[in-house]
N, C-alpha and C positions, 0 to 999 in steps of 0.2 A: 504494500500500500504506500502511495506516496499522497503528499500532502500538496493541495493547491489554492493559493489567493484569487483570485478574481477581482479587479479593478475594471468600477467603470467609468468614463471621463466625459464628462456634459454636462452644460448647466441648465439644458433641457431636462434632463434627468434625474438630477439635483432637486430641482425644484416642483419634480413629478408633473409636470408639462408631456414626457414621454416615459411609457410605463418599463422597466428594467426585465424585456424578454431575455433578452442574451444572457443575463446572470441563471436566471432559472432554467434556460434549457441547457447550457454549459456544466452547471450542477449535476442537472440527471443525465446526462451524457457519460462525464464523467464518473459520475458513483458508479454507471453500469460497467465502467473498466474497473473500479476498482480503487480507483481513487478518494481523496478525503478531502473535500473541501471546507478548508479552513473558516473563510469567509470570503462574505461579497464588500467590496467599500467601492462608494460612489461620489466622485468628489465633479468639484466643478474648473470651467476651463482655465484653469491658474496653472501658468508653468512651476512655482516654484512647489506649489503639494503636487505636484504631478511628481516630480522629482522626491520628494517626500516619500509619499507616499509607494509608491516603484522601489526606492531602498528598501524602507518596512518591508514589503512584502515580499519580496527579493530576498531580503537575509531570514526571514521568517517560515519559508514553503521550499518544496523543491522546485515546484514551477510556477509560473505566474504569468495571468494571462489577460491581456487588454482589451474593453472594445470601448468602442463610441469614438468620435473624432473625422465622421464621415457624413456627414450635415453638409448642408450647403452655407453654411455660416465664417463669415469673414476666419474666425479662431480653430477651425476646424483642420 
């Protein structure tokens, strides 16, 4: 079993404007291999907790895995 974070990046998301499919289907994706999901964090389009946040999860999981950032939005 390996352990995994899930970060997702949008202040669409954020601020529940778009509801966090990709977290939840990524979760039961994943459990069905075998894996352990740590958690999900969902932060908004700020490079510097984007950065933050990515170390945490990074030194905390064996893998770590991104979405959002594919908007049509200037920040995206």
């Amino acid at each position: 079993m390996f352990n995994v974070g899930i970060l997702t990046i949008g202040d669409e998301v954020r601020i529940g404007q778009v509801v966090n499919t990709n977290a939840a289907w990524l979760s039961s994706q994943l459990t069905e291999v075998g894996a352990f999901v740590t958690e999900h964090r969902t932060i908004g389009d700020d490079r510097d907790k984007m950065l933050s946040e990515i170390d945490y999860l990074f030194k905390n999981n064996d893998l770590l895995i991104t979405t959002g950032g594919l908007g049509p939005t200037h920040d995206d």
